[in-house]
N, C-alpha and C positions, 0 to 999 in steps of 0.2 A: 551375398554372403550372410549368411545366419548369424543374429545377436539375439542372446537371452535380453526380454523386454521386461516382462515383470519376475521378481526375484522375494521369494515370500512376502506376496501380496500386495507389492508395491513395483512401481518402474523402476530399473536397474539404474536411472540416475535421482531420483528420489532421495533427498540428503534430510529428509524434513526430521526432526524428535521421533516423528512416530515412526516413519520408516526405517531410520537406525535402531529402534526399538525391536522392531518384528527381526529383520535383519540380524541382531547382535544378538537376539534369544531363538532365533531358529521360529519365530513362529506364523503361523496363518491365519490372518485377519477374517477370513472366511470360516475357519473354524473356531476362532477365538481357542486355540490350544497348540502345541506344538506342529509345527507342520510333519504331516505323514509321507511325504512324498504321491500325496493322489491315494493312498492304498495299496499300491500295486506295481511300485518302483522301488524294491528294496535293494535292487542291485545299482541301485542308481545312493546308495547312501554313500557318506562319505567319513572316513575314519580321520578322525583329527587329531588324533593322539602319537601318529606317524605325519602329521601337520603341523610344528609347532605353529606357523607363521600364521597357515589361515585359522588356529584355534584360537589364537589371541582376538579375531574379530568376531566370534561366536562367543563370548565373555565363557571359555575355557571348557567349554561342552566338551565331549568325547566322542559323540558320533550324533550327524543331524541327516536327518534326509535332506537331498540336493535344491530343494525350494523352488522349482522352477516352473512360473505359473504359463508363461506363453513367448514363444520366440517367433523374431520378426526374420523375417527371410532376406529381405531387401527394404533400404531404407524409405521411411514416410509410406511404407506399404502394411496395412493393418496385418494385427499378429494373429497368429496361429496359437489357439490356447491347447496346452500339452497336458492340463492337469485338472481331474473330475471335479475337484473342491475348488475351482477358481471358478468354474462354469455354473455347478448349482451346489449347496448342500446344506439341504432340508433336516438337518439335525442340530440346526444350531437352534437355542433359545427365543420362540418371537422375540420378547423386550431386544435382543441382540442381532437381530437381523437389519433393522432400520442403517442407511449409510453404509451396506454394502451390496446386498443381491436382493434389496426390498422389492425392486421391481420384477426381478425375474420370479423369486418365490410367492409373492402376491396375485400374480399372473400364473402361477403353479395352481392355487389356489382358484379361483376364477376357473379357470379351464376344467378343474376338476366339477365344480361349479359347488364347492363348498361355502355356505350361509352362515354369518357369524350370529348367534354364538353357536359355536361348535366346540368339541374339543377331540384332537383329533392324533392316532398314535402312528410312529413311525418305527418298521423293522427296515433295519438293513443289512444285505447281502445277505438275506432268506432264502435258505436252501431249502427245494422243494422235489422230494426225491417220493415216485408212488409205480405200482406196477400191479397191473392188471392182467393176468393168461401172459398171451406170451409179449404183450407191448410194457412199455416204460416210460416216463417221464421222470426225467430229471435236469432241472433247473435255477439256475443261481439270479434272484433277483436282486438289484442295485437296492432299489427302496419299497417297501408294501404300505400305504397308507390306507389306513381305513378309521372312520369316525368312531367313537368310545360310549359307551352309556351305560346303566346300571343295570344287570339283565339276571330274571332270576335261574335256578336251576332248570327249572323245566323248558325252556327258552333254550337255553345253552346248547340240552343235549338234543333238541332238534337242530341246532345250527352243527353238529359238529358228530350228531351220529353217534356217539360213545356214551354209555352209563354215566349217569352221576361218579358213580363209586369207581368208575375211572376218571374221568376228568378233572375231578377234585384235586386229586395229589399235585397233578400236574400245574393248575393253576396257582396254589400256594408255592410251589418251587418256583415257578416262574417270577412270584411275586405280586400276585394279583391278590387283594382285598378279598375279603369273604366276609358278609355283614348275614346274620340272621334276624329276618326278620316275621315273627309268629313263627311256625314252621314252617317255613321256606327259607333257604340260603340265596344270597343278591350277589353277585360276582360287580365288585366296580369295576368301571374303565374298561369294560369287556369289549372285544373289538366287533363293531356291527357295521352295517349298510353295506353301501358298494365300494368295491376296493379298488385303489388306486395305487397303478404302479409304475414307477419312475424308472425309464433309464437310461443313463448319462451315456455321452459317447463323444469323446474328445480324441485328436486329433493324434498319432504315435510318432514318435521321433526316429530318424534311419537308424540311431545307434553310434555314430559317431564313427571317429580315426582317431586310434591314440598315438600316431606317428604326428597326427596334424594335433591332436590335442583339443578335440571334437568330441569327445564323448560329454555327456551332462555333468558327472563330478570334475573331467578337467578344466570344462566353462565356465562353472560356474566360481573356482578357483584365482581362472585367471581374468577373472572379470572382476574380480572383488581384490586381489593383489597384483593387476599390472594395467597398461593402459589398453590393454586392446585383448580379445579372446576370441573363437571360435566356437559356434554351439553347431551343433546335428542337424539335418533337415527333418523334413517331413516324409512319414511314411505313406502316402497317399492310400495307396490297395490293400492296405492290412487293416486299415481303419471299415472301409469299405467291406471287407471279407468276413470282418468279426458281425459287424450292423447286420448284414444279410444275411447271415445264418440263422438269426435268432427274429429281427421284425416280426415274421408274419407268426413264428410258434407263440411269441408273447403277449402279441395284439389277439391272436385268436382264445388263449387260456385265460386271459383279462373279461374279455367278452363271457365266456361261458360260467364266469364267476359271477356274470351280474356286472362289472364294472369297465375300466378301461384302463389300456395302455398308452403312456406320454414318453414320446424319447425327446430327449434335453440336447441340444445340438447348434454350435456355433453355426453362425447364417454363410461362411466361407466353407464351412463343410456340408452343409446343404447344396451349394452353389455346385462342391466339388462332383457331389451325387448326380445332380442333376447334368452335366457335362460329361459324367462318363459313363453314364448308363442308358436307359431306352426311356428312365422315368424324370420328367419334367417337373421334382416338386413344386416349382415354384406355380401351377396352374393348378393345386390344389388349397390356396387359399382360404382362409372361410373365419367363421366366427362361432362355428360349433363343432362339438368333436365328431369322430366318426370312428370307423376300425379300427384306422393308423393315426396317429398322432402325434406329429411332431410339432415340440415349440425351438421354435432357430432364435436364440440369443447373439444380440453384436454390439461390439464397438460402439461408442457414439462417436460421432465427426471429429470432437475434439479430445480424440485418446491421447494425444500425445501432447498437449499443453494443460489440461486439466490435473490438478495436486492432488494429493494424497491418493487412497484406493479407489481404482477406476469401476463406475457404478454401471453394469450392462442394461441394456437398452430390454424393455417389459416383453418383448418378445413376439416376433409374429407364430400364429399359429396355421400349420399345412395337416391337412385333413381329408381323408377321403377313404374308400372300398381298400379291401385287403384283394379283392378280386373282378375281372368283368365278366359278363357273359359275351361281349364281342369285342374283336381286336380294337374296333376304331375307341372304343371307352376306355380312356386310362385307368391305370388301377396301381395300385403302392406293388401290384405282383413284375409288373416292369422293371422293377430296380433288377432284375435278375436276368434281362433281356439286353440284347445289344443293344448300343446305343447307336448304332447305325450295320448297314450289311456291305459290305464293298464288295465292289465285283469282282468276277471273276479273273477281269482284265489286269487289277490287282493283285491277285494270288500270280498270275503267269509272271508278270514282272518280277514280284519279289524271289520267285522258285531260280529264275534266268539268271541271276546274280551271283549265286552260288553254284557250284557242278555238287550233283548229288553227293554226300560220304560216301554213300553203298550203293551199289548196283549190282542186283538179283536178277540171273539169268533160269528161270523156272523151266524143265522141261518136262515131256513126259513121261 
């Protein structure tokens, strides 16, 4: 039976000052700001103003996203994290990352194989829309990292292809520095080297029963004003369906930027991958990156006796070919392959058990 585990940033039995804290202000320890619901659960908000009861525990907010960072399925069995911001996110403050996702984002770092000192920018959810004759590309990136440094005009317009006397306006709107220095213009903080892009992929919830009182705002309701509640399961194949659409187009337009692609990805959802498709992550192991790039974030042993916000483990990194030249060579292009072939012995069974709907008499 599904129980919401963590509940803005903290275990749903977490009584400690700072959990009632986050808890009673709606907020995300991960983000250090209001929790968002992930981004991308606005239907999962919850109006409190048709709430008296549970807005008294939210210290009288009007509307908060539903907080809900990862639900356990069955007890003493590690959770299923449902929320992008509980997993990574690389837009909080260094000084404010220490004592929560240090090891995951440290290990972002490293992988990317960024040398300190650095200093280094992050865009998120970069839309990247371009069309060539009669092809297109268009695509929405989680995060673009790429290192910073002082670069002057002439420098720029090879990197970006446009006149000065365009790409100037654009950089002061944007908000970039412009320092002159002799006659030449210096752009600060201009984004150079090889770019890094991040992207998260957490785990979807079935959507719940409002007869059972399953959905994420009834859970989370009745979790916080009665003694027992009901949370949604997991969506297993839609997680899966979104990931393989996009892997191999974002690992391959990473590479031809000069850089690379990292998907961020709990180690049960890797686990999950690996068991129902044709591709074995787990025997791409390694210690340096390659085409595809995943880092699998988990649990440590003691997720459930350990206080305050649960700190994820530095992360293994699975790494290898976007493709083979022969079957027997695994490639990350297997995730798209069965995961096994049953025979045909198989199909006749299953056919035998049902008498056809229809039956088509063809003549000539």
């Amino acid at each position: 039976m599904s129980k919401i585990f963590e509940l803005f940033g903290h275990r749903l039995n977490d009584t400690s000052a700072e959990a009632r804290y986050s808890r009673n202000n709606a907020l995300c320890p991960f983000m250090q700001a209001k929790c968002d619901g992930g981004g991308n659960r606005y239907l999962s908000n919850i109006n409190l103003a048709r709430k008296p009861e549970l807005r008294q525990v939210f210290n009288k907010l009007d509307n908060i996203a539903s907080g809900v960072c990862s639900l356990q399925l069955h007890q003493n069995e590690t959770p299923w994290i449902v929320c992008l911001r509980r997993l990574i996110y690389p837009l909080r403050e260094q000084h404010k990352v220490d004592g929560y996702q240090a090891r995951a984002i440290h290990r972002l770092w490293e992988i990317a194989g960024y040398q300190s000192p650095c200093q280094l920018g992050v865009w998120p959810e970069l839309r990247i829309s371009h069309r060539s004759e009669a092809k297109s590309f268009a695509y929405t990136f989680d995060y673009v990292i790429m290192s910073l440094q002082s670069l002057d005009q002439d420098a720029i317009i090879d990197l970006t292809g446009e006149s000065w006397h365009r790409v100037r306006p654009n950089l002061v709107k944007a908000g970039y520095t412009i320092a002159q220095r002799g006659n030449t213009e210096f752009v600060e903080d201009f984004p150079s080297g090889e770019p890094l892009i991040v992207e998260v992929m957490t785990s979807s919830t079935s959507g719940g029963n409002k007869d059972k009182r399953s959905t994420i705002p009834m859970a989370v309701e009745d979790a916080l004003l009665k003694d027992d509640h009901l949370a949604p399961g997991i969506n297993y194949r839609q997680v899966w369906a979104r990931m393989v659409s996009q892997l191999i187009v974002k690992s391959e337009v990473a590479i031809a930027w000069g850089g690379k692609t990292v998907w961020v990805l709990q180690d049960k959802l890797v686990d999950y991958i690996s068991e129902t498709t044709a591709l074995n992550v787990h025997q791409f192991l390694a210690k340096n990156t390659d085409e595809v790039n995943i880092l699998s974030l988990a649990y440590q042993e003691n997720f459930e006796s350990d206080s305050g916000v649960l700190e994820l483990s530095s992360g293994d990194l699975f790494a290898g070919p976007i493709s083979s030249t022969s079957q027997s060579q695994p490639s990350f292009q297997d995730m798209i392959r069965a995961p096994l072939l049953p025979s045909r012995a198989v199909l006749i069974n299953a056919v035998t058990k049902r008498y056809p709907a229809m039956v088509h008499l063809l003549t000539p």
